[in-house]
C-alpha positions in Angstrom: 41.4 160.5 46.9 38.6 160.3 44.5 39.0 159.8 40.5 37.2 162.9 38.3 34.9 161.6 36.4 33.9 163.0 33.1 30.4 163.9 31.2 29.2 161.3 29.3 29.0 163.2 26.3 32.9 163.9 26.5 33.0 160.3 27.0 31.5 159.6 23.5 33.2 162.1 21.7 36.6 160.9 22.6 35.3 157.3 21.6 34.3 158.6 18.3 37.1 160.7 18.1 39.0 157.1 18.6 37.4 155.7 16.5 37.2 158.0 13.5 41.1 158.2 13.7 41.0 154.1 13.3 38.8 154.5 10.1 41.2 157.1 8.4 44.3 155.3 9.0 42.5 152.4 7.7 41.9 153.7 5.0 45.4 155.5 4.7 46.6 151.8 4.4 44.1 150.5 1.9 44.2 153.3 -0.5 48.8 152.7 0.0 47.5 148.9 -0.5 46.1 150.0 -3.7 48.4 152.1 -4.8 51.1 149.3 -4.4 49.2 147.0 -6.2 49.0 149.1 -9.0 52.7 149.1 -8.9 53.0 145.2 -8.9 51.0 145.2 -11.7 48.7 142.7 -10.0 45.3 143.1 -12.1 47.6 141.6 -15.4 47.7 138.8 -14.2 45.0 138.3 -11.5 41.9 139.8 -13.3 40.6 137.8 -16.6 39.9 139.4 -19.9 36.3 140.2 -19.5 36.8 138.6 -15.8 36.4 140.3 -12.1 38.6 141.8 -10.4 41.2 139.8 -9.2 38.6 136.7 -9.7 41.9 135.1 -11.0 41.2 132.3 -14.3 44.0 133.9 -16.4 45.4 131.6 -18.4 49.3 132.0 -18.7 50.6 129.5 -21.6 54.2 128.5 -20.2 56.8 126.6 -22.8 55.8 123.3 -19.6 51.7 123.9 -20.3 49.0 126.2 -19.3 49.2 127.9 -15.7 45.9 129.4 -14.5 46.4 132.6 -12.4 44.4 132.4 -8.9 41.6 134.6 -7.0 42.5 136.7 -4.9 39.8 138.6 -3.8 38.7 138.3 0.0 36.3 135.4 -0.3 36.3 132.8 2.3 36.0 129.6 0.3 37.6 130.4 -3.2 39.4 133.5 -2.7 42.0 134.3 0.3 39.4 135.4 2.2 40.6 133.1 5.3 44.2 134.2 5.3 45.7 136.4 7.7 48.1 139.2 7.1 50.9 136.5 7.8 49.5 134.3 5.6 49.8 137.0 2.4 53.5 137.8 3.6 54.3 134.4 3.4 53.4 133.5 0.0 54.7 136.7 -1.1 58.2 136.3 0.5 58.5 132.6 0.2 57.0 131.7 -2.5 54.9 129.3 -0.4 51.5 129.0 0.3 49.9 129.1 4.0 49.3 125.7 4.2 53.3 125.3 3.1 52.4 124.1 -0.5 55.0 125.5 -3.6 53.9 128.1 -6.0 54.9 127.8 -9.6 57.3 130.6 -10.5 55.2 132.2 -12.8 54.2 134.3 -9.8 57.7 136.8 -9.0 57.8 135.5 -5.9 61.6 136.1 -7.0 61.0 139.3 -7.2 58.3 139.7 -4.7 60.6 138.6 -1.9 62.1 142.0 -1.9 59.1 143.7 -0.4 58.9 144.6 3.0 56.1 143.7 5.4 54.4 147.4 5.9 54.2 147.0 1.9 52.6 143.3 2.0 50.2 144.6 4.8 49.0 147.3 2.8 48.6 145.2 -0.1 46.7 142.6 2.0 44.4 145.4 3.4 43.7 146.6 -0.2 43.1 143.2 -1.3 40.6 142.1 2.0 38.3 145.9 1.2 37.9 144.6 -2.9 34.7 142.7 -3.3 35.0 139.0 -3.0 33.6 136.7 -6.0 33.2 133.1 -5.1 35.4 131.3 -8.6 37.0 128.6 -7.6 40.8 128.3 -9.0 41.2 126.5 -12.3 43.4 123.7 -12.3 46.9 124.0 -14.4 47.4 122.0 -17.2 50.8 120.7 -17.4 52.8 118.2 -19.0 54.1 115.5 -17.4 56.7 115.6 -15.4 55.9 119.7 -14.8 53.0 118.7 -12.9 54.7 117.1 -10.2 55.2 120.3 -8.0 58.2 118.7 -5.9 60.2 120.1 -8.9 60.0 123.4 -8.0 62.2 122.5 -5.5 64.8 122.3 -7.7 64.2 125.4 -9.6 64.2 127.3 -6.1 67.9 125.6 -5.0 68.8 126.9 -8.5 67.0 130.6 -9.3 65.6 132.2 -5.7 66.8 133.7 -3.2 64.8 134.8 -0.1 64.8 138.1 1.3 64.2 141.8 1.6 65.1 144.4 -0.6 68.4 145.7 1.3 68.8 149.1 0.6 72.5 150.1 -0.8 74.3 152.4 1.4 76.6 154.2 -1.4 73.7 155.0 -3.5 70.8 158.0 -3.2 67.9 157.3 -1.4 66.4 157.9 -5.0 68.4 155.6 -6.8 67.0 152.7 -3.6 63.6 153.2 -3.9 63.8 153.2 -8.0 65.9 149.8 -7.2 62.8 148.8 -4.7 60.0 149.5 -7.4 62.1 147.9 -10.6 63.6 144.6 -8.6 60.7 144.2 -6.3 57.3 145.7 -6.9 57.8 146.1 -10.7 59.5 142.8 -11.0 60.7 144.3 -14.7 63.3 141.0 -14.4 60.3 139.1 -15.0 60.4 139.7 -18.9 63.8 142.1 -19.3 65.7 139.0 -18.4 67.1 135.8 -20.7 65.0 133.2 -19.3 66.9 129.3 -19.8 65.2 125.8 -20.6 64.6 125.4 -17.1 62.2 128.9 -16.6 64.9 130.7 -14.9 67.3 133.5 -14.8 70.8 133.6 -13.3 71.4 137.0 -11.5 74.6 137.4 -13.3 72.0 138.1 -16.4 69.3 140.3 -14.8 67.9 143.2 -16.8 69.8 141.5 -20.2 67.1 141.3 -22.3 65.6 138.5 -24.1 62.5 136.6 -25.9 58.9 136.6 -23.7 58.3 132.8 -23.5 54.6 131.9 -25.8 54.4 135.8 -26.8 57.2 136.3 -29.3 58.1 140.2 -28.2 61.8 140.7 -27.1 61.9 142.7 -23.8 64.9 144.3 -24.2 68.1 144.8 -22.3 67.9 147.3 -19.7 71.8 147.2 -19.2 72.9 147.6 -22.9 73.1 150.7 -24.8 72.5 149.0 -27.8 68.8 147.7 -26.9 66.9 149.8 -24.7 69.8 150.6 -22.5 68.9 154.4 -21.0 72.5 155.7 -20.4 71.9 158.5 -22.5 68.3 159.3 -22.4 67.5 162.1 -20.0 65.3 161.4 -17.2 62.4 163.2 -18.8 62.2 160.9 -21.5 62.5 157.7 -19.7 59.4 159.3 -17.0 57.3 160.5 -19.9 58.1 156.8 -21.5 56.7 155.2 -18.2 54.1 157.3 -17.6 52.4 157.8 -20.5 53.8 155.3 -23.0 54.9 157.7 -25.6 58.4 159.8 -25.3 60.8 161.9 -27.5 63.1 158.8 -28.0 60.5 156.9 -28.4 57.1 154.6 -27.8 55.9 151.5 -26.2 53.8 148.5 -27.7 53.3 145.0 -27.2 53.5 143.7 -23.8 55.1 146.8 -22.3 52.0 148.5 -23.7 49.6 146.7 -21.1 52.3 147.6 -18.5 52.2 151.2 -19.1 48.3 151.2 -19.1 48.2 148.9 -16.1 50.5 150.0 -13.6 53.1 152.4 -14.8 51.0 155.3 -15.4 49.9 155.2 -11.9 52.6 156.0 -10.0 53.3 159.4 -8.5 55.8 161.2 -10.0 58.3 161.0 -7.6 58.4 156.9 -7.2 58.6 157.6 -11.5 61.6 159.8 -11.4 62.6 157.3 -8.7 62.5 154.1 -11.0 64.8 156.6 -14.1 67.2 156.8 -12.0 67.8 153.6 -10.7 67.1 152.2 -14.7 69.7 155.4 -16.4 72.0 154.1 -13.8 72.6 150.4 -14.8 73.0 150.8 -18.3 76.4 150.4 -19.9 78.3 152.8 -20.8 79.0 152.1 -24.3 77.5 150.3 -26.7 79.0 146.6 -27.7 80.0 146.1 -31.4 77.7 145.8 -33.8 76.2 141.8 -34.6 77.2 140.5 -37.9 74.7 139.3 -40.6 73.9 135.9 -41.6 72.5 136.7 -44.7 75.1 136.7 -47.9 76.2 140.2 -49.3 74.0 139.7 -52.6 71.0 139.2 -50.9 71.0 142.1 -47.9 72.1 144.5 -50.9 68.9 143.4 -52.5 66.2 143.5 -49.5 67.5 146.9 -48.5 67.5 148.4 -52.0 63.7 147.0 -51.9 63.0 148.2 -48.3 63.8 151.7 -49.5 61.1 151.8 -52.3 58.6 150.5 -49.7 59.4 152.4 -46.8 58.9 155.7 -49.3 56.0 154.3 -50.2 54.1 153.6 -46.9 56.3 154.8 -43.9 57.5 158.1 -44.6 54.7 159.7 -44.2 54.4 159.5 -40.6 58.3 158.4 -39.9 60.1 160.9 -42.0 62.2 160.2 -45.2 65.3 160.4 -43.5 63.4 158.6 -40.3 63.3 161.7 -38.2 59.7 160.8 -37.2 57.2 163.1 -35.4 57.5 162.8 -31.9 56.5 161.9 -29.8 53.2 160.1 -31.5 55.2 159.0 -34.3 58.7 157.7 -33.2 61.7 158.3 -34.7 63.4 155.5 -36.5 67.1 156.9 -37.1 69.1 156.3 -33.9 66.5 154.1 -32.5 67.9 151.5 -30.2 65.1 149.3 -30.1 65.3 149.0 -34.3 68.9 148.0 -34.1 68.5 145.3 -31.1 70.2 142.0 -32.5 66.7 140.7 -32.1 64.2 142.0 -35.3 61.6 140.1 -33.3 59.6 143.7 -32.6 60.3 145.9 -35.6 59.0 142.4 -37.8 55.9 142.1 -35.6 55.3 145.7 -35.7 55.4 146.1 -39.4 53.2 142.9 -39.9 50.5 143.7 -37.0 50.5 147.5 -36.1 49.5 148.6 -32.8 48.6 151.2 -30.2 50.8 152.9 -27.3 48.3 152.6 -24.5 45.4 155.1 -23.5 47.2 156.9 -20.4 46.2 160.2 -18.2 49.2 161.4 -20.0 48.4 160.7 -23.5 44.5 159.1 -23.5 44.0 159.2 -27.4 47.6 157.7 -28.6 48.2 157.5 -32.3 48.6 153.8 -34.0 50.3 152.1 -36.5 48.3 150.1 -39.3 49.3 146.1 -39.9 50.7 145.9 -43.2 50.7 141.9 -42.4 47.5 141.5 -45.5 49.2 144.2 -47.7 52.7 143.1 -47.9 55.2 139.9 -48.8 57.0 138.3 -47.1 60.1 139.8 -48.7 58.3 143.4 -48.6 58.1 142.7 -44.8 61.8 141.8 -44.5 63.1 144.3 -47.1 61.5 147.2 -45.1 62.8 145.8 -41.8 65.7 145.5 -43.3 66.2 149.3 -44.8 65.2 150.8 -41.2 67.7 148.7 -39.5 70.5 149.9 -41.4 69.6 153.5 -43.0 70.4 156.9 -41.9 73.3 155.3 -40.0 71.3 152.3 -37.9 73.9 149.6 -37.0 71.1 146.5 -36.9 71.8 143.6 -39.3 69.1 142.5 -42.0 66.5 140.1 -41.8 65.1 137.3 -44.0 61.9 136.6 -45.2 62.2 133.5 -43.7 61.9 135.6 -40.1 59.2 137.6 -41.5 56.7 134.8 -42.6 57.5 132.9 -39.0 56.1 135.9 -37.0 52.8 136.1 -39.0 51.5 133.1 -36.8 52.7 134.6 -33.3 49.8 135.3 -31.1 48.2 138.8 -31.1 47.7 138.6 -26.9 
């Protein structure tokens, strides 16, 4: 019995048919790639000020010397233009290049671990349809004995584990894929997390809070309602907060700033809501008692009695005089957890250098805070740190001058 043949032209359509299908799915998968990328917050690191995209030549200052980020666009001799989709998976799940060589943890391969291959292959996809740019990698600069790479071994017996994010059965599907984005993707560990003399964090102290190596800005707790713990902020508050940088409770600078404008505002809505659950839901319950003051009696009596007279003078304005604020551009400072953190690290640096939320979709012309760093002492600077720590019923402790005049040298980057 003999086959049917078709018309050539039915021929060609269902081959262009074919392939046109081929094309949209590819590009389904890049523009997911991009999308997740967005969410791992690549271009921070990857992409040099005034740099190309992903051209890597960052440099990362590390408490061990300088680490250089790498290029990752798809060129063949400088970039990972040569690896395969395998390749990418490997270094993102291992922590291990193809050829088998260690990565310095700077990367979150810790963190990076927990993505699962579909999301690596979209990534790669993303990263193999970006323009390549031939700039070869920039050799780290180390001190001895960090630049003997066999040490990493150590670190990784000590501070990684390798594997997928495994969703937990008890929870939402919500609360998982918040878990997914904030312990994988988002690798918010990375900086919300007390990092030890050796560069790493013990799981027992994930999401704790503590000092950004080189920066001087404390990421704060996640966990505690002290610091920035979320257990009673409503779900609107912490999405507006990661979307657009600015919320009723309050507003991100600093690091968390570059986040926000990088990444965070670029997420749908739902993987948003996702990531407020899953961060409402590890905070503590109640808050721990309050730290105690180093400073003698006399002398916090004094700096606060001071701080008052200066923050009528230059803060009220905006803040309120009883530190209601004006949000959400102007945050309140009664009841504000991150003013109360044991750390002063932020409110200090904020008083001294200013700043701006970041431009977002949400909120593209944010308003700023002047530096008062040229216009006030030392003791000004402590006194008014002081006064908005412990006014209007703030539990925070008060700070020295000492602290104050420390911080004026702290990089502005």
């Amino acid at each position: 019995m003999m086959g049917l043949k078709l018309p050539i032209g039915l021929l060609v359509l269902a081959a262009f048919t074919t392939a046109a299908q081929a094309q949209d799915k590819s590009s389904d998968i890049i523009a997911r790639g991009e999308y997740l990328a967005r969410a791992g917050d690549c271009t921070a690191c990857h992409t040099a000020p005034e740099g190309r995209l992903f051209a890597g030549g960052r440099a990362m200052p590390t408490p061990f010397g300088t680490l250089y980020t790498s290029n990752i666009t798809p060129d063949p001799d400088t970039g990972i233009g040569k690896w395969s989709a395998d390749d990418f998976y490997k270094t993102m799940h291992s922590g291990r290049f193809p050829d088998g060589g260690l990565i310095y943890p700077a990367m979150p391969f810790a963190s990076y671990t927990k993505v699962t291959r579909a999301d690596s292959d979209a990534i790669y996809a993303y990263l193999r349809a970006i323009a390549p740019v031939s700039q070869k990698n920039k050799p780290h600069e180390l001190r001895f004995p960090y630049d003997n790479r066999q040490l990493i071994l150590g670190w990784r017996t000590l501070f990684f584990s390798e594997g997928e994010f495994k969703p937990d059965p008890k929870k939402s599907a919500e609360w998982n894929r918040g878990a997914y984005l904030v312990e994988g993707l988002g690798h918010c560990g990375m900086c919300h997390s007390p990092i030890n003399a050796l560069g790493g964090t013990s799981q027992s102290d994930a999401f704790k809070g503590g000092l950004i190596p080189m920066q001087n800005w404390y990421a704060p707790s996640l966990t505690s309602n002290r610091e920035a713990g979320l257990g009673d902020w409503s779900i609107k508050d912490i999405t507006d907060l990661l979307q657009t940088g600015v919320s009723m409770r309050g507003v991100v600078y600093g690091p968390m700033a570059e986040v926000v404008h990088n990444s965070l505002q670029y997420l749908n809505d739902e993987d948003t809501r996702a990531m407020a659950v899953y961060l409402k839901g590890i905070a503590e319950g109640s808050s721990p008692p309050a730290a105690a003051t180093a400073l003698p009696t006399t002398e916090s009596s004094l700096l606060i009695s001071l701080g008052k007279t200066v923050y009528d003078k230059h803060c009220a304005s905006c803040h309120g005089a009883q530190g209601e604020g004006k949000p959400p551009h102007w945050p309140p400072l009664a009841n504000n957890q991150s003013i109360e953190m044991q750390s002063a690290v932020n409110p200090i640096r904020m008083v001294l250098n200013g700043g701006y939320p970041p431009g977002t979709k949400g909120n593209p012309m944010p308003y700023g805070m002047p530096p008062f760093a040229g216009l006030l002492s030392d003791n000004e600077i402590a006194a008014v740190v002081s006064y908005i720590r412990t006014a209007w019923g703030n539990r925070g402790t008060p700070v020295s001058a000492r602290e104050a005049n420390e911080l004026r040298s702290a990089p502005l980057n």
